[in-house]
Structure formats: C-alpha cells, structure tokens
N, C-alpha and C positions, 0 to 999 in steps of 0.2 A: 830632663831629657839630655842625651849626650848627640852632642853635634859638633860633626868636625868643619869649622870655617877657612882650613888652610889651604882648599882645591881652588887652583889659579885655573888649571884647564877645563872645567869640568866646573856649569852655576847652573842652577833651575831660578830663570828668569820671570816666569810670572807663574800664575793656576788662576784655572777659571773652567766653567759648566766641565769638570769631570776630567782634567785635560793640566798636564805640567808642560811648560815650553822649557826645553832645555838645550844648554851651550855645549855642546861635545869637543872641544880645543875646532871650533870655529864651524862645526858644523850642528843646526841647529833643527832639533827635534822635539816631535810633540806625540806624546804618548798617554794612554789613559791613568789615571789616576783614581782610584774608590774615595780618598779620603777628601779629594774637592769639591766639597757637595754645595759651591755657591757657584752664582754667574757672571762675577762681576769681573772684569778685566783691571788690574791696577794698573799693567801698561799696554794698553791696546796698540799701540803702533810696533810692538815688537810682535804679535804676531801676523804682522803682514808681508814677513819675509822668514821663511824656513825652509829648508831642505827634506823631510819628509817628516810623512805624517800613520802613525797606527791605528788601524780604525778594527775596532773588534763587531765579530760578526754576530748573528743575533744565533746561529746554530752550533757558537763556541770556537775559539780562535779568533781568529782574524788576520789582515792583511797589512803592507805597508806603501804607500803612495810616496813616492818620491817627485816633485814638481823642480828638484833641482839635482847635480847630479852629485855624487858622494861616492868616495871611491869606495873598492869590495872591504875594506879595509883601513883605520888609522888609529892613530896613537893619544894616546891621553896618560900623563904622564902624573905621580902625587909628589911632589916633588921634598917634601918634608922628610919621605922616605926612601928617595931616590927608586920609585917603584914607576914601572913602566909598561901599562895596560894592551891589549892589541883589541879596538872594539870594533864591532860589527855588529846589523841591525839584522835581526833574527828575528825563527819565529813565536809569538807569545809577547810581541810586545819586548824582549831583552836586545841587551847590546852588549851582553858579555861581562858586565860589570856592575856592583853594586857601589856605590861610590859613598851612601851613610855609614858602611861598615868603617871606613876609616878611624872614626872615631875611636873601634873597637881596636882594630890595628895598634893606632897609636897607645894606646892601652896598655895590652898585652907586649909589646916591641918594648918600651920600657923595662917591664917585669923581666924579659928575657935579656936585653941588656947588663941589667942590674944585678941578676943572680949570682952573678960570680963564680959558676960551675957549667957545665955543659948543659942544655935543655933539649931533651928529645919531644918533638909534638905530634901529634896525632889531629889529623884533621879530615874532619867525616863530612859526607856531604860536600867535598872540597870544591865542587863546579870551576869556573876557571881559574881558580888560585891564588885569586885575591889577601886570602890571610896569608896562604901559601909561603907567598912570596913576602911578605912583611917578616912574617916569624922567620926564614932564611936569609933575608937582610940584616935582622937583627941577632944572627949567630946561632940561631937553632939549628939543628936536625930536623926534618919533618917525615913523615909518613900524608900522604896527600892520596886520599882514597873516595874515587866514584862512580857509581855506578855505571856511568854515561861513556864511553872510549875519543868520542869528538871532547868533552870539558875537558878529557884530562891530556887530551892531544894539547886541544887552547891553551891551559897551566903550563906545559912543559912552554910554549909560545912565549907567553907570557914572564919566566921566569927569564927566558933567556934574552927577551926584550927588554930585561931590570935588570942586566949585567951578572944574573946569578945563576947561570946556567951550568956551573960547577959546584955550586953547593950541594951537602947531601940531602936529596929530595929523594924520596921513593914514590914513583908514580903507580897508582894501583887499581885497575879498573874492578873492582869488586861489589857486590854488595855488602853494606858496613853492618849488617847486623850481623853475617855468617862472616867477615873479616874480623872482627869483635871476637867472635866466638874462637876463632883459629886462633889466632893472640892470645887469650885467654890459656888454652892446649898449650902452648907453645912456650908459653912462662913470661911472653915480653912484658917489658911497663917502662911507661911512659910519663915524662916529666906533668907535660901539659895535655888540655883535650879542648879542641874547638869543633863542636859539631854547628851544621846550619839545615836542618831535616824541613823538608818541604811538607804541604799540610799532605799530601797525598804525591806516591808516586812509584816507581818499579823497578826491581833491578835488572841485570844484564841478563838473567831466566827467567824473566815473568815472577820476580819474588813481589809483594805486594807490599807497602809500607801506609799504613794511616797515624799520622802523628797522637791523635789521642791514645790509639788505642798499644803501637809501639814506643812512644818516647822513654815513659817511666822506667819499664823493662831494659831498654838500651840503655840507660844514662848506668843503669843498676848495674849492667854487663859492665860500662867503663870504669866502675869502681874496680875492679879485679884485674884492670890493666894497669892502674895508678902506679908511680913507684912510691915509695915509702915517704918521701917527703918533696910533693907534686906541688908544681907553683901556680896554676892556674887551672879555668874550668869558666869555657865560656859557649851559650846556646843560643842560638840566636832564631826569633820567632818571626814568621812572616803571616802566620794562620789569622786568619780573622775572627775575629771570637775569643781566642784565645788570650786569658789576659796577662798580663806582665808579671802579676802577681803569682801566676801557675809556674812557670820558670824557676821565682827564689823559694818556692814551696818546693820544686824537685829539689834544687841544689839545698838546702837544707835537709832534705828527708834522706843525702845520701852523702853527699860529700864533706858538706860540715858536720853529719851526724859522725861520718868517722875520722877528718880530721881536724876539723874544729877550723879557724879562720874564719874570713866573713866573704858571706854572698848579699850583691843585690842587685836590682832589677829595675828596668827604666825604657824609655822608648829611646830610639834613635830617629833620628831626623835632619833633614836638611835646610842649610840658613836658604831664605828667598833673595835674591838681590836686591838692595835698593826699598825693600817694601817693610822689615822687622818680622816679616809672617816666615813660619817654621812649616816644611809640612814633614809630618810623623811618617814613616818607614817601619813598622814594625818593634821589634822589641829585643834586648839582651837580656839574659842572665850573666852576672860573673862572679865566680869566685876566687878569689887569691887568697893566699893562704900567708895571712899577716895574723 
C-alpha cells in the first residue's frame, strides 16, 4: 500500500461503526467511511469532542451537523511540498481535499523534478487541484481540466494559496472526454497524464460518464496525446468493486504496450494515529517509463 505519513496538519484519529474521526489543522471531523466495518473505538475519549459531523440520509446524500462552530473556510497546509489547501465541508460528505493522494504527489513531483527537461501534464478529472498544484510546484506545466466550474474556480484558489499562482496552469472547465478528443485534432501531446474519473458522473452538457463502461476507451484516447518519450501515467480508482488489478491491466494493455517501461498497482491509504491501523482509500495505477 502507498501511504504518505508526512501530513503534520491533516491525521485520521481513530474509525469505529462506519465512521473516521478526523483532524483538519485543529478542526475536527467525523464523516462516514464504507471500509470501517468494526465497532470498536481504540480511542473513545477523542470522540467526545468534535466540531461537525456527516450523517448520510437513507434517500441518498446527506447532511452536516456542526455542534461547534468552524469557519466557511481554512487552511491545511502539506508542508513536504510546500502546498497549500483551502478546505471547506461540502456536500457529499467532502472537504475539498483528498489528502491519501499525497503519496501519489510525492511520487510523480520526483519524476518531474528529475527529468531534466520541461514536463507538460495533463490532468483529467482535476477537481480542486490537488495534483494540480504539486506537478506546478514541482516545475511542470499543466493543463487542469473539469467538468465542474466551482472545482476549478477552488484549484485556481488553491494554487494561488501554495504560492503558485504564476505558474503555467491552464484552467479548463470541459468535459475530458470531448477535451481529449479536441487535443487529439489539434496535434498537442503531453509529457505526463494523471486522470482521477469518478465511478459515475456528468459533464458541463449533461455528457454522461460510467467508469466501466468509459475508462478503457479514454485511457486509449490519451495514448495519441502522449509525446514521444512521456514520463509518467497515473489513474487513480475510487470505484468500489473495482479491483486494483484492472488499472495495471489498462496501463499494460496500452501504454506499456506502446512504450515499454513499468506499471503497477496498489491501494493508497492513510496511517491512523497512535493505533498502526491503515484505512485503504481506493486505489493507483502508475506508470513511469524507466
């Protein structure tokens, strides 16, 4: 499993009956969780003080109870990367941030560091710009495209809260499968590609997207945006069901097929504090091309 332990502002303090208790740089939230399927509290006196709570409804969504008060707004900051979040409790249970992706971050920031040439990235799905902003810290170019016009309002927020509100980012409110397609026409190509496709969801026209039944198709599109000697390739799985294994079966069946290098595949997850317990967040594929 890859798990990043270097978030000072940002710990998931305990899980218990379905339910993660988390530290947000001092504000403290409890939001549902599928993969805690026990009841037992390892530190029950830390949830006797929280500032709001996510309770899903049984006719789909749900709300959030606030018993303490938290402003519309703060910051959490990953300090490894001198990256600088702007979170807010929304709705769906989010707060603007995935914070196991770091892992991936640190990752790929490496690869882009290291190359020794300029990296253009493409990032699909880009919601508040979490990678965004790592790959532009660490000297890339990006293309940051999604569907949504508030995420990619948040990312520009976001970028310019991590000091990088000059770097060259292109902000693109599109859907990535007809943005893909335009690219393609157009001749561009691109160093790297990080997508993070949700299991189900819509574009800014009512375009419809089901991860089974589009991903294979689109990864297949980003081959023809690649440039000729492309340094990474990374997908990141939230779908349930969906196994870890399917991810290194795409990036094999497409991108190692045409440029050889190595993919592989693994869960991402967050350390617990104090307790050695991991909880799992879904899933990566990566490829770099070594």
């Amino acid at each position: 499993m890859w798990i990043c332990k270097e978030w000072n502002e940002y710990k998931v303090l305990d899980l218990s009956s379905g339910e993660k208790l988390e530290d947000w740089n001092g504000y403290k939230l409890i939001r549902p969780d599928p993969q805690v399927i026990w009841n037992r509290h390892e530190f029950p006196d830390l949830w006797k003080s929280f500032h709001g709570r996510y309770h899903r409804s049984n006719k789909g969504g749900g709300s959030w109870e606030f018993v303490k008060k938290v402003p519309d707004r703060w910051y959490v900051s990953f300090e490894p990367l001198g990256l600088k979040f702007n979170i807010k409790p929304m709705g769906f249970k989010h707060t603007g941030l995935f914070p196991e992706q770091a892992a991936n971050w640190q990752w790929f920031s490496k690869l882009i560091r290291e190359a020794g040439r300029p990296i253009n990235v493409l990032n699909l799905f880009a919601y508040t710009g979490g990678a965004t902003a790592a790959a532009a810290a660490a000297g890339a170019s990006v293309a940051h495209i999604d569907s949504s016009k508030g995420m990619v309002t948040w990312a520009k927020e976001n970028l310019t809260s991590s000091g990088l509100a000059d770097c060259p980012v292109r902000y693109i409110v599109d859907d990535v499968i007809k943005f893909v397609e335009r690219e393609i026409r157009r001749g561009k190509k691109y160093d790297a590609i990080i997508m993070d496709p949700p299991s189900y969801g819509r574009g800014p026209n009512g375009e419809v997207w089901k991860i089974e039944e589009e991903l294979f198709a689109l990864v297949e599109k980003c081959m023809q945006v690649l440039s000729d000697k492309p340094l990474f390739f990374l997908i990141n799985s939230y779908t349930t069901g969906l196994a870890p294994s399917v991810l290194s079966n795409l990036l094999k069946m497409t991108v190692v097929k045409k440029y050889g290098g190595c993919a592989e595949t693994d869960e991402v997850g967050l350390p617990i504090e104090n307790s050695g317990l991991v909880l799992p967040c879904g899933a990566s594929g990566r490829w770099e091309n070594k």
